[in-house]
BALUM-228404 format. One line per 8 residues: their letters; for each residue x, y, z of N, C-alpha, C, O, CB. Coordinates in nm, 2 decimals, m for minus. Glycine has a CB too. Example, Ala and Ser with C-alpha at 12.3 -4.5 7.8 and 13.67 -1.06 7.14 Angstrom:
<atoms>
as> 1.32,m0.57,0.78,1.23,m0.45,0.78,1.32,m0.33,0.78,1.42,m0.33,0.85,1.13,m0.45,0.90  1.28,m0.22,0.71,1.37,m0.11,0.71,1.29,0.00,0.79,1.34,0.11,0.80,1.41,m0.06,0.57
</atoms>
This chain:
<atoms>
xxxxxxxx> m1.32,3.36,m2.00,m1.20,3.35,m1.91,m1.08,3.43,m1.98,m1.06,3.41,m2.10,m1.16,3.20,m1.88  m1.02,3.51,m1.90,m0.88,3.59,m1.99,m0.83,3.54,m1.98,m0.85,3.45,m1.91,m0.81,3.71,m1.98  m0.72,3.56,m2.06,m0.59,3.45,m2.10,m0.52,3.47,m1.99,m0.46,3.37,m1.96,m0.49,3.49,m2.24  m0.50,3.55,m1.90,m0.38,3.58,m1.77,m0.47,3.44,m1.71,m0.40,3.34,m1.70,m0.37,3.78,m1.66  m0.58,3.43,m1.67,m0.62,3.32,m1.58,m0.65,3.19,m1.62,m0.68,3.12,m1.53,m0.71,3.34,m1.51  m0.66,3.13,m1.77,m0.66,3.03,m1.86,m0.48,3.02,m1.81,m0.45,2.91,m1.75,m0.73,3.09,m2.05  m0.37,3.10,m1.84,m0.25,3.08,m1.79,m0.25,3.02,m1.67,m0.21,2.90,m1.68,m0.18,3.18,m1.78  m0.31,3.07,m1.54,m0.25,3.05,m1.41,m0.37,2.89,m1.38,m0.33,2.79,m1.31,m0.28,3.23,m1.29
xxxxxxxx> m0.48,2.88,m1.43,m0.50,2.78,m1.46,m0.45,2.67,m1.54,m0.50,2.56,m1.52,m0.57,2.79,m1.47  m0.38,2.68,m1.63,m0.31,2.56,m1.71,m0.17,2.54,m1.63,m0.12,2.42,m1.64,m0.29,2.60,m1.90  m0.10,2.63,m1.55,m0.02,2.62,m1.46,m0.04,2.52,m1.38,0.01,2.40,m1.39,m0.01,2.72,m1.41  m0.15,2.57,m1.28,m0.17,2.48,m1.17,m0.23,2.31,m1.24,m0.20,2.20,m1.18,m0.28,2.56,m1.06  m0.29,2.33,m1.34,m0.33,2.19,m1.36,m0.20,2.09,m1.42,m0.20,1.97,m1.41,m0.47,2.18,m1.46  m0.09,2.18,m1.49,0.03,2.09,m1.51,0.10,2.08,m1.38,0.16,1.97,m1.35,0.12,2.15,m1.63  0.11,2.20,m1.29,0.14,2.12,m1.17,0.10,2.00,m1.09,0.17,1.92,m1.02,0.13,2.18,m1.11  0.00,2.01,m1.11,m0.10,1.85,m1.06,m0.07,1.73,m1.16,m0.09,1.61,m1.11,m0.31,1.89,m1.07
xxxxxxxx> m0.05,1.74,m1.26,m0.02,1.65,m1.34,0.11,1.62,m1.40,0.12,1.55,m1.50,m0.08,1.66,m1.42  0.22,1.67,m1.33,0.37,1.70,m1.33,0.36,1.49,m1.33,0.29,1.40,m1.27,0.46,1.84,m1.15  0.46,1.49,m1.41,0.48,1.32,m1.41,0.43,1.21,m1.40,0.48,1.10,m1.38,0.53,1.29,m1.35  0.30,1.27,m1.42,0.20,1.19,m1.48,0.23,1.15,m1.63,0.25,1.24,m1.71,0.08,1.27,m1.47  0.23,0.99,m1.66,0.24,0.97,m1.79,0.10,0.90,m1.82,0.07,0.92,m1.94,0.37,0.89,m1.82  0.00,0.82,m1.76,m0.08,0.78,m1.76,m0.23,0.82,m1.68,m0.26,0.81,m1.56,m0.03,0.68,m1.74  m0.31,0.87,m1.77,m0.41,0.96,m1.75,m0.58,0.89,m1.80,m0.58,0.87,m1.92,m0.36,1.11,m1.83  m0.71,0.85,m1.72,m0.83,0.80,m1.73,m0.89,0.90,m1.75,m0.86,0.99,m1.67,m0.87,0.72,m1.65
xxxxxxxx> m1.01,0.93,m1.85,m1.09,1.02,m1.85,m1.22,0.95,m1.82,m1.25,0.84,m1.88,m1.07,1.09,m1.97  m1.28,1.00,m1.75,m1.41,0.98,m1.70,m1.55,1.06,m1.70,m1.54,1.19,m1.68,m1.40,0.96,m1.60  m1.61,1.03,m1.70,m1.76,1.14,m1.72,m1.85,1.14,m1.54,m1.96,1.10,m1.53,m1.92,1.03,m1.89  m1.80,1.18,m1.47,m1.85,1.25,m1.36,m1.97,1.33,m1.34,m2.02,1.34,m1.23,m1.78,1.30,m1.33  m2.01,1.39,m1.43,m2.08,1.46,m1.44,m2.22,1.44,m1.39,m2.29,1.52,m1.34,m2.07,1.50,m1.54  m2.26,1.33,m1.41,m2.44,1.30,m1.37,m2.45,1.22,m1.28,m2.55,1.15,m1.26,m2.54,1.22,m1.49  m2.35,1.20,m1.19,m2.40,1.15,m1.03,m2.45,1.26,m0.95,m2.39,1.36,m0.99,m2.28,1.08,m0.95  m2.52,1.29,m0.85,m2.54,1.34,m0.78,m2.42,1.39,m0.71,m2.31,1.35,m0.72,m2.60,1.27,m0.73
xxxxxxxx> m2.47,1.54,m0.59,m2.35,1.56,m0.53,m2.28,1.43,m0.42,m2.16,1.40,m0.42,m2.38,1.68,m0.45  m2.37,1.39,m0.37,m2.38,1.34,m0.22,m2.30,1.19,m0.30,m2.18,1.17,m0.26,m2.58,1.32,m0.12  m2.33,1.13,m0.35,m2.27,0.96,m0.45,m2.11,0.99,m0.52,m2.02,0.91,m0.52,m2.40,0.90,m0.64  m2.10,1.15,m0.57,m2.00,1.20,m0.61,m1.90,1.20,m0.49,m1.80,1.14,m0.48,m2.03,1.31,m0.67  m1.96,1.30,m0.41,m1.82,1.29,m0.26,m1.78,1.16,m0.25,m1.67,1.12,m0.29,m1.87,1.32,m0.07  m1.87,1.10,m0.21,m1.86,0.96,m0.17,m1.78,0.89,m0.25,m1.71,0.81,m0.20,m1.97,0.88,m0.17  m1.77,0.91,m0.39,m1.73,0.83,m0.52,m1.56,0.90,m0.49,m1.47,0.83,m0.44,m1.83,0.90,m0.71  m1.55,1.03,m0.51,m1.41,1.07,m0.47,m1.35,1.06,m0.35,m1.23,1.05,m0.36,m1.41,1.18,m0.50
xxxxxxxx> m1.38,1.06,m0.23,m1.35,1.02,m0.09,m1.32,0.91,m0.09,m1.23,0.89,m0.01,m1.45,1.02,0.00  m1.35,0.77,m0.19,m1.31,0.67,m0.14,m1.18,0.64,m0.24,m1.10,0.55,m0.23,m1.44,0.57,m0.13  m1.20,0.76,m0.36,m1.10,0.71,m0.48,m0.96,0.77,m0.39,m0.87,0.70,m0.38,m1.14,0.80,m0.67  m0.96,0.91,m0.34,m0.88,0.97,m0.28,m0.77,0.90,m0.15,m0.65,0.92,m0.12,m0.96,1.06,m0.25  m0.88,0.79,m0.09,m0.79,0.69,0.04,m0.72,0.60,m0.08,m0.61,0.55,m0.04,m0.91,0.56,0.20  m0.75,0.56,m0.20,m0.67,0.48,m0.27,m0.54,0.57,m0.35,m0.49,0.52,m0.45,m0.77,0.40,m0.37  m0.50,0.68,m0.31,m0.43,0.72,m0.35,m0.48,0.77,m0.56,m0.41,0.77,m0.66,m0.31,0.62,m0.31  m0.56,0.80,m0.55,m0.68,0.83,m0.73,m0.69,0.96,m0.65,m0.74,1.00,m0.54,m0.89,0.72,m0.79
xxxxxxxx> m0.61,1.03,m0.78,m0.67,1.20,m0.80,m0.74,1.22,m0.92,m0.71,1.17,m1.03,m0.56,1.32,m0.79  m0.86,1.31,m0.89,m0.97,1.32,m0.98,m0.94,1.50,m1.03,m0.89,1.58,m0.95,m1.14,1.28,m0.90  m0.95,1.51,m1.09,m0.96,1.68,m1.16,m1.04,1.67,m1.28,m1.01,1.59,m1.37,m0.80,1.75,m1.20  m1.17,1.77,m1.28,m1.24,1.82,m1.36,m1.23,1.94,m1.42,m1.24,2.04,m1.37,m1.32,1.83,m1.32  m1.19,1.92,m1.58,m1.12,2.03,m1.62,m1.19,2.02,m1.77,m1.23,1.92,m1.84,m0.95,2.02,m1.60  m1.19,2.18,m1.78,m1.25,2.25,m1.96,m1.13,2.10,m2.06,m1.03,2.04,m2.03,m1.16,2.52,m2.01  m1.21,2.08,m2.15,m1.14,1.98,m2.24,m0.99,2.04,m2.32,m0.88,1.99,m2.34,m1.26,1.92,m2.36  m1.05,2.21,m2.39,m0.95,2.26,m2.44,m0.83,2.27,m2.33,m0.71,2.27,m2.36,m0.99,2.37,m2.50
xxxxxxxx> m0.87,2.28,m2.22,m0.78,2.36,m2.11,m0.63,2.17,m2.14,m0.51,2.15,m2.17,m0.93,2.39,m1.85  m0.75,2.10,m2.10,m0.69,1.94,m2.10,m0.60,1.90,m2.17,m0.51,1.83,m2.13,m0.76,1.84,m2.13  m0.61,1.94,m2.31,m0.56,1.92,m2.43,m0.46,1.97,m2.46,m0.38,1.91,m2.53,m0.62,1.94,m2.51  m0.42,2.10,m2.41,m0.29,2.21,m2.42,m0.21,2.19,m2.29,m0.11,2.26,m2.28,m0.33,2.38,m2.43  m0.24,2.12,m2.18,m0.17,2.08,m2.06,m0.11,1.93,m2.09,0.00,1.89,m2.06,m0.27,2.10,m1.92  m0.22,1.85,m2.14,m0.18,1.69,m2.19,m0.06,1.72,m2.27,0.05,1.67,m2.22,m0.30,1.61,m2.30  m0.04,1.81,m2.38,0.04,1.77,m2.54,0.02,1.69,m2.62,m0.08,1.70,m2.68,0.16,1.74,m2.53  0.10,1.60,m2.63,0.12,1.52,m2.76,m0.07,1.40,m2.71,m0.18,1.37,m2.75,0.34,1.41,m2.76
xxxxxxxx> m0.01,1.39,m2.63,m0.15,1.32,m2.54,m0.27,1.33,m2.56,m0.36,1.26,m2.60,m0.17,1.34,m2.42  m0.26,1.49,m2.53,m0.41,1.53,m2.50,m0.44,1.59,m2.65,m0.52,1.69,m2.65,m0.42,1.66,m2.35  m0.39,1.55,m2.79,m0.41,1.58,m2.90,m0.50,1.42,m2.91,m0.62,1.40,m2.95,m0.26,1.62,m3.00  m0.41,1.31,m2.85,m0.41,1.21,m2.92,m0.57,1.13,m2.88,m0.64,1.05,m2.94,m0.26,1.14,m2.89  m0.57,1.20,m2.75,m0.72,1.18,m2.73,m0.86,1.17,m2.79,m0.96,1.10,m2.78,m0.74,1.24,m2.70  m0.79,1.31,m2.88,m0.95,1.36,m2.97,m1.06,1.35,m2.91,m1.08,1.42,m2.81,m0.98,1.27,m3.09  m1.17,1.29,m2.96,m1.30,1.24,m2.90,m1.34,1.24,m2.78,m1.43,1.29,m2.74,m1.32,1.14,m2.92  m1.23,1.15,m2.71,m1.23,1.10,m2.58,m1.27,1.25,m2.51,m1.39,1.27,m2.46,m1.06,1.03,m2.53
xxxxxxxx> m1.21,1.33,m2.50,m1.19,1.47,m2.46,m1.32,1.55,m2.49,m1.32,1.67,m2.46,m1.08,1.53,m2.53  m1.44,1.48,m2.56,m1.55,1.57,m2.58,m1.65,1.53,m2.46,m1.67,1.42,m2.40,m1.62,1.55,m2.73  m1.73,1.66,m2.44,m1.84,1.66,m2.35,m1.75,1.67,m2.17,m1.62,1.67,m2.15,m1.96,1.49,m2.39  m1.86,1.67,m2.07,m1.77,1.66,m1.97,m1.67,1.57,m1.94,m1.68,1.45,m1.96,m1.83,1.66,m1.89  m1.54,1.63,m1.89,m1.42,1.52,m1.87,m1.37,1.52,m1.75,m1.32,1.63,m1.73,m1.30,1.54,m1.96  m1.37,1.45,m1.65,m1.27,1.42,m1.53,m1.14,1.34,m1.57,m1.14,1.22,m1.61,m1.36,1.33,m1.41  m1.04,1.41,m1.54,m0.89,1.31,m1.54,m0.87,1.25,m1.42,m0.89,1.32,m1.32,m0.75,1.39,m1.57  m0.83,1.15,m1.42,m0.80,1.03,m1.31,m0.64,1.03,m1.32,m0.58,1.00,m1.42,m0.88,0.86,m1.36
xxxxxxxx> m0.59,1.05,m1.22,m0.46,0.93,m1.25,m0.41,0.89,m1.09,m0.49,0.92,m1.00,m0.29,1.03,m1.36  m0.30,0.85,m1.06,m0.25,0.80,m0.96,m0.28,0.64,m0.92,m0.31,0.56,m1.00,m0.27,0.89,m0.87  m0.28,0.60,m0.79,m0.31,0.50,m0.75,m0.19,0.38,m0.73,m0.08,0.43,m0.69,m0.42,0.47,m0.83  m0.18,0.25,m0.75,m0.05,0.15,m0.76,0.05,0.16,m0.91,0.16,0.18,m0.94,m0.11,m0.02,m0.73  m0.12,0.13,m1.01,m0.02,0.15,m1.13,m0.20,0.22,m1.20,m0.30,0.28,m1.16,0.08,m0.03,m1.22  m0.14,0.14,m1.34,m0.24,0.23,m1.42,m0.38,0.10,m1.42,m0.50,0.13,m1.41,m0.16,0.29,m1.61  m0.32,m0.04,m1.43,m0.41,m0.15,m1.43,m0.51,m0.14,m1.32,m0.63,m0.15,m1.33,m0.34,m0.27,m1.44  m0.44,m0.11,m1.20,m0.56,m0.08,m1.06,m0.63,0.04,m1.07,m0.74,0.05,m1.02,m0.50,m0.06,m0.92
xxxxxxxx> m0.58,0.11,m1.12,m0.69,0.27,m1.18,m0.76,0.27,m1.26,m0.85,0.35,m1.25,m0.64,0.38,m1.26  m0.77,0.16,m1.36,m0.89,0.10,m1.48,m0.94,0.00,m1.40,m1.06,m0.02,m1.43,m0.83,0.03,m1.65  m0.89,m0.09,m1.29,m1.01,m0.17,m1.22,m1.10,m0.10,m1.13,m1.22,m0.12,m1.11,m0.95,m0.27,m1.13  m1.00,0.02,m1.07,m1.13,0.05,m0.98,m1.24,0.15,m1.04,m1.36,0.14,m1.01,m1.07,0.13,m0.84  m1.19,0.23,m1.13,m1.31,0.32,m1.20,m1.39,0.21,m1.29,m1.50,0.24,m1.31,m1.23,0.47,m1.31  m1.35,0.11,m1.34,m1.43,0.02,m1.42,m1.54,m0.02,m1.29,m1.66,m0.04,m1.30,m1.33,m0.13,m1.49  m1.48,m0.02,m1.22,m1.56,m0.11,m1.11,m1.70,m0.04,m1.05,m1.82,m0.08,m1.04,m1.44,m0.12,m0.96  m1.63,0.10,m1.03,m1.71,0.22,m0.96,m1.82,0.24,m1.14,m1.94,0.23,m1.16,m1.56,0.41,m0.90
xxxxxxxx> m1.76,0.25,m1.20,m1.86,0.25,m1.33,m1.97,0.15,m1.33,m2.08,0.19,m1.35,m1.78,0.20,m1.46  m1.93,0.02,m1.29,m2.04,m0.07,m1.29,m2.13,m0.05,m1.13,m2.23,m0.12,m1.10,m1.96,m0.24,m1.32  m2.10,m0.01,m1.09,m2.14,0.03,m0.95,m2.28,0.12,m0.98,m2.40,0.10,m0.97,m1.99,0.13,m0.86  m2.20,0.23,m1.02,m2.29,0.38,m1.06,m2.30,0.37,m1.17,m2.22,0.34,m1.26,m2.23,0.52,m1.03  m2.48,0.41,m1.19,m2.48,0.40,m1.32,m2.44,0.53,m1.43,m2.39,0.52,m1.54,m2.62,0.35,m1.34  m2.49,0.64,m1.35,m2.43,0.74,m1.40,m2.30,0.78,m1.46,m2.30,0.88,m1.52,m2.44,0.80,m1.35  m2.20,0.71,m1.46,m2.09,0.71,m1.42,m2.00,0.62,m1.55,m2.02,0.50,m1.56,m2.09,0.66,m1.27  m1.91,0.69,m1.63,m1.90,0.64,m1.71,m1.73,0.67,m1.76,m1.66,0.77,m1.74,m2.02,0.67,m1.79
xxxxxxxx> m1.72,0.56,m1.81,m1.50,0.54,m1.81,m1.54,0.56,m1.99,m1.61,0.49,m2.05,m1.38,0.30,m1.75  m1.47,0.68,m2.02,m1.46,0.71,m2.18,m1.34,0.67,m2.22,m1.34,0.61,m2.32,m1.47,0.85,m2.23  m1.22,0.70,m2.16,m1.11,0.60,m2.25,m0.99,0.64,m2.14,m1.02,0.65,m2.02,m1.07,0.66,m2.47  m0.86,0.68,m2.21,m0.76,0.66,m2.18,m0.62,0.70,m2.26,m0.60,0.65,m2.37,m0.78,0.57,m2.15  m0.52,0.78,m2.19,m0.40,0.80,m2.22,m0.27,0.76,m2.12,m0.21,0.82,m2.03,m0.40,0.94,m2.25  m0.24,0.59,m2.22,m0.12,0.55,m2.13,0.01,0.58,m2.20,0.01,0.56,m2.32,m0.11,0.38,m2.10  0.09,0.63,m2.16,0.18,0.69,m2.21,0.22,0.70,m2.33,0.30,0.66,m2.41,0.24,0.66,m2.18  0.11,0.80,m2.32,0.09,0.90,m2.49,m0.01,0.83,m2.55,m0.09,0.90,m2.62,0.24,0.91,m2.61
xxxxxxxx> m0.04,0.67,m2.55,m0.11,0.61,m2.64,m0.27,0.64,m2.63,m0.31,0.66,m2.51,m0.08,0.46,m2.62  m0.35,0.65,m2.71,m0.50,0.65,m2.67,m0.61,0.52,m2.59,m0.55,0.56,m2.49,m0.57,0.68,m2.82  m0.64,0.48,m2.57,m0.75,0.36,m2.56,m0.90,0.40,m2.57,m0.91,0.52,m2.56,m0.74,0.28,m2.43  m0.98,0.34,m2.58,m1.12,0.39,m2.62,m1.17,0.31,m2.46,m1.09,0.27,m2.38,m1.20,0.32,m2.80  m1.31,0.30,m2.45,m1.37,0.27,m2.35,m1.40,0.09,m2.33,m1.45,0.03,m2.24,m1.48,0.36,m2.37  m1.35,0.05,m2.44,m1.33,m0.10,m2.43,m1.17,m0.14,m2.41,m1.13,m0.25,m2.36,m1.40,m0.16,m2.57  m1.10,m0.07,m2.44,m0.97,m0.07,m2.41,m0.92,m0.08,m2.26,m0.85,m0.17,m2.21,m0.92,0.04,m2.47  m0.98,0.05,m2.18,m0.97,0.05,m2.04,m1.03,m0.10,m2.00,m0.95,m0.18,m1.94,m1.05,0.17,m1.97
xxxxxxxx> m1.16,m0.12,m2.04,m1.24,m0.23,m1.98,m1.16,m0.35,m1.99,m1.17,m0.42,m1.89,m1.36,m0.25,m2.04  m1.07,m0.39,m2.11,m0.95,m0.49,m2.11,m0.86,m0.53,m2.00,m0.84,m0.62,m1.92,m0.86,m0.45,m2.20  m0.81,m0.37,m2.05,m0.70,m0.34,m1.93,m0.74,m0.33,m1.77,m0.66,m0.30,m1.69,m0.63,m0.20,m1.96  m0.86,m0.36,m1.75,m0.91,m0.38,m1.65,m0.88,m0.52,m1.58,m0.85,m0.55,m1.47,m1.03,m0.36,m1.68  m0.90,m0.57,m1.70,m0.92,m0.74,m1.71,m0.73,m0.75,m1.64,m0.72,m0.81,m1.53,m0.97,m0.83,m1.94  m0.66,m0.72,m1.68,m0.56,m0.79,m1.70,m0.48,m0.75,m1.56,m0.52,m0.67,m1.48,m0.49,m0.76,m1.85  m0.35,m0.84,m1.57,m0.31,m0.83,m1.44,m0.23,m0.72,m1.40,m0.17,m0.67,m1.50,m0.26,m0.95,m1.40  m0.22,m0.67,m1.28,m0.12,m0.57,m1.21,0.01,m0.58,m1.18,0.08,m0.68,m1.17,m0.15,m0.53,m1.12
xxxxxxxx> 0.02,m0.46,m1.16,0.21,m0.50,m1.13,0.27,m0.57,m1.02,0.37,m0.64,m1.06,0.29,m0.38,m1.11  0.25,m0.58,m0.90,0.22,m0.68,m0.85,0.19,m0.82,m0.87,0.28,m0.91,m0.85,0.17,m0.65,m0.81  0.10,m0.85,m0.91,0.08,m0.98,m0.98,0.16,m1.03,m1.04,0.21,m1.13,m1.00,0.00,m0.99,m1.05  0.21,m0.95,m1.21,0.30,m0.97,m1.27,0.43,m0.97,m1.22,0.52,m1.01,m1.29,0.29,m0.92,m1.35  0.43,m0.93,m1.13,0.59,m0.94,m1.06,0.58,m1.08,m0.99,0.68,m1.15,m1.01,0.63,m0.80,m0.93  0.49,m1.13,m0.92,0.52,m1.25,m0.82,0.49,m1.35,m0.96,0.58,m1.43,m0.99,0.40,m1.28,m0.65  0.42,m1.34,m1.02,0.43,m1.47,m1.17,0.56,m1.45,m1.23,0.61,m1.55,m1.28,0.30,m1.44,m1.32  0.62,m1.31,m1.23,0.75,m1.35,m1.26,0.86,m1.39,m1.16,0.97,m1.44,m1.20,0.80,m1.25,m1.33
xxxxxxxx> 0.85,m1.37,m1.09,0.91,m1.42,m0.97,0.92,m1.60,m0.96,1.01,m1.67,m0.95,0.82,m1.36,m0.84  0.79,m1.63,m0.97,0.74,m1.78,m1.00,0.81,m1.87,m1.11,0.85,m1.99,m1.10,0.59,m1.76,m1.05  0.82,m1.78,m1.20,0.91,m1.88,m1.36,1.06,m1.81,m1.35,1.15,m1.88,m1.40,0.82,m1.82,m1.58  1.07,m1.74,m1.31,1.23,m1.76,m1.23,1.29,m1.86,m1.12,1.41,m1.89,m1.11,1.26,m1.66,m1.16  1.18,m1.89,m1.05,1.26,m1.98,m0.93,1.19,m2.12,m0.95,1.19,m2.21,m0.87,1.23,m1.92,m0.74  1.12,m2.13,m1.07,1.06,m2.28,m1.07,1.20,m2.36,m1.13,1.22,m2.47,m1.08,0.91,m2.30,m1.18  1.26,m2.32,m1.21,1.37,m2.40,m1.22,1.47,m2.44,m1.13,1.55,m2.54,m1.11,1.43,m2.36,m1.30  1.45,m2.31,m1.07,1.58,m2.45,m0.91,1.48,m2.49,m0.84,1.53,m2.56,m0.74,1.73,m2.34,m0.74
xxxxxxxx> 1.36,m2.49,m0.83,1.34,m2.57,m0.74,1.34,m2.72,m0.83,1.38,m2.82,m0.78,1.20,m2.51,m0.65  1.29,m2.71,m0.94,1.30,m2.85,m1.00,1.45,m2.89,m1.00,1.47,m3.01,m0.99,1.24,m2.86,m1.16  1.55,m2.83,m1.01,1.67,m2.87,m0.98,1.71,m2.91,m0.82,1.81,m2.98,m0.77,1.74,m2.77,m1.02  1.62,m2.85,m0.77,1.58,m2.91,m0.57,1.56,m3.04,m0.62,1.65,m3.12,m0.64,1.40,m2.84,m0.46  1.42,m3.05,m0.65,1.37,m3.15,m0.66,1.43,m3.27,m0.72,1.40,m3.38,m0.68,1.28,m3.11,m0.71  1.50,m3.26,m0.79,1.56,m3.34,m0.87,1.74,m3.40,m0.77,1.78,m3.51,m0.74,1.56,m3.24,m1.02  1.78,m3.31,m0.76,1.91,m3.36,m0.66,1.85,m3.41,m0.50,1.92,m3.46,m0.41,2.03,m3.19,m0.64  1.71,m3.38,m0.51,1.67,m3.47,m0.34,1.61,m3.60,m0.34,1.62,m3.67,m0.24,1.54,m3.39,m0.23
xxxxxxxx> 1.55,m3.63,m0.45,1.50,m3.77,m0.51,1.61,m3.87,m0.49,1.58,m3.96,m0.41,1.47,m3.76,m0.66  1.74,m3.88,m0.57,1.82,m4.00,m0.54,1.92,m3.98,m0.36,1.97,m4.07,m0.30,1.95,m4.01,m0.71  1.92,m3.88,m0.32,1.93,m3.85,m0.19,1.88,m3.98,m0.10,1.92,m4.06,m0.02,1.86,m3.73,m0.16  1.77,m3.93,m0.15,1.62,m3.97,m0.03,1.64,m4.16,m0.09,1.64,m4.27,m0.03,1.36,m3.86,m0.10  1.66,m4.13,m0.20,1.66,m4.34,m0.25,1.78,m4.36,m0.17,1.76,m4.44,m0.07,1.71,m4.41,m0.46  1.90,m4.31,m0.19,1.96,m4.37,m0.14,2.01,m4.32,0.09,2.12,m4.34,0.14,2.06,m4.36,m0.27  1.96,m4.29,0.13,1.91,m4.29,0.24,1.81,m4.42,0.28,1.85,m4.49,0.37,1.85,m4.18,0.25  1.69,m4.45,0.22,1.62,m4.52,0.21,1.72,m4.66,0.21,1.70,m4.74,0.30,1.53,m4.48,0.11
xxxxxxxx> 1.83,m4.68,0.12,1.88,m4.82,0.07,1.97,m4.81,0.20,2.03,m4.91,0.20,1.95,m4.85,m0.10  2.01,m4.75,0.27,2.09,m4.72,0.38,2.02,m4.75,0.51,2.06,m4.82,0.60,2.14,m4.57,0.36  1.90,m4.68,0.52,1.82,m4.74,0.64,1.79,m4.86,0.63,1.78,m4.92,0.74,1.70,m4.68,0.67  1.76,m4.94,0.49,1.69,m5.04,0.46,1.84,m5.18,0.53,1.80,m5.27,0.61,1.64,m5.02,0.27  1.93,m5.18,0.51,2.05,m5.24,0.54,2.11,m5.17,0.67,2.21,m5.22,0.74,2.13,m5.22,0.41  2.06,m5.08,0.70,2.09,m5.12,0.88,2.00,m5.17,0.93,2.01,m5.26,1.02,2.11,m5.01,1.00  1.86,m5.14,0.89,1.74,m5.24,0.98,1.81,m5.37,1.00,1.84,m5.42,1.11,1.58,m5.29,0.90  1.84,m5.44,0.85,1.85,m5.57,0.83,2.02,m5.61,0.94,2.01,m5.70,1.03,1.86,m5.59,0.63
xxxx> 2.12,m5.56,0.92,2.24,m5.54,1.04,2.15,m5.55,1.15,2.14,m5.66,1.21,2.34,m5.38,1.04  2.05,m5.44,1.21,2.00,m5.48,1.32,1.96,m5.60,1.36,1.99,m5.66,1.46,1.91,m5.41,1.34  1.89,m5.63,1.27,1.81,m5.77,1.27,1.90,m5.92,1.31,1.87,m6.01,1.38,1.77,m5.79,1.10  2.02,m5.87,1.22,2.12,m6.02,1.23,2.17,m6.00,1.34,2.25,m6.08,1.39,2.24,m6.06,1.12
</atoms>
């Protein structure tokens, strides 16, 4: 490849990866065509872009990143990124991994940091942003509501001692 088109290719693939800080490398390579569409067709309605790219090409478009890779970056490489966050991008290619056997999650660059292939599988495990937003949502408002709770208790008693003494007025 001459360098004028190694250029206009490392162009366009930093255009595709313009603000991308979190990037999945994956081994695509030994599925079939027909499981592959399929594999990318369904990654693509989740908002997952896939790009298959030379490793050196990867490495000089990544930077500091795509140094920090090393390893990760050997043999065939597909980069992953997009989707909600980066935790739903390691569930669903973990997922599609365990799905297909061909098909294999080599690691990961979250902002700038490396992970290996047990790392993703973690970060698989763990929760999303979403999630973590309504659990934090949750231990923010559990205290007024126990402050609810707590200012409606002698309310309710004393309502109760109030109904209980008009029955009895009714009565007499």
């Amino acid at each position: 490849m001459s360098k004028m088109v190694k250029e206009m290719v490392m162009q366009e693939i930093e255009r595709q990866l313009d603000g991308v800080s979190d990037v999945l490398v994956i081994d695509s390579s030994r599925l079939d065509a027909v499981t592959d569409n399929r594999f990318r067709l369904a990654l693509e309605e989740k908002g997952v872009h896939l790009l298959t790219v030379k490793n050196s090409l990867a490495r000089k478009v990544l930077g500091e990143a795509g140094e920090s890779l090393g390893e990760i970056l050997s043999g065939p490489s597909t980069l992953a990124w997009g989707g909600e966050d980066v935790v739903a991008l390691s569930k669903e290619l973990t997922k599609w991994a365990r799905d297909l056997e061909p098909l294999a999650v080599k690691g990961a660059s979250i902002e700038g940091k490396p992970l290996d292939s047990t790392g993703v599988e973690k970060l698989s495990k763990s929760p999303g942003r979403m999630e973590l937003i309504s659990q934090i949502a949750g231990l923010i408002l559990s205290p007024g509501a126990r402050v609810a709770g707590a200012m409606l208790g002698p309310g309710r008693k004393l309502a109760g001692c109030v109904k209980a003494v008009e029955e009895k007025a009714e009565e007499a």
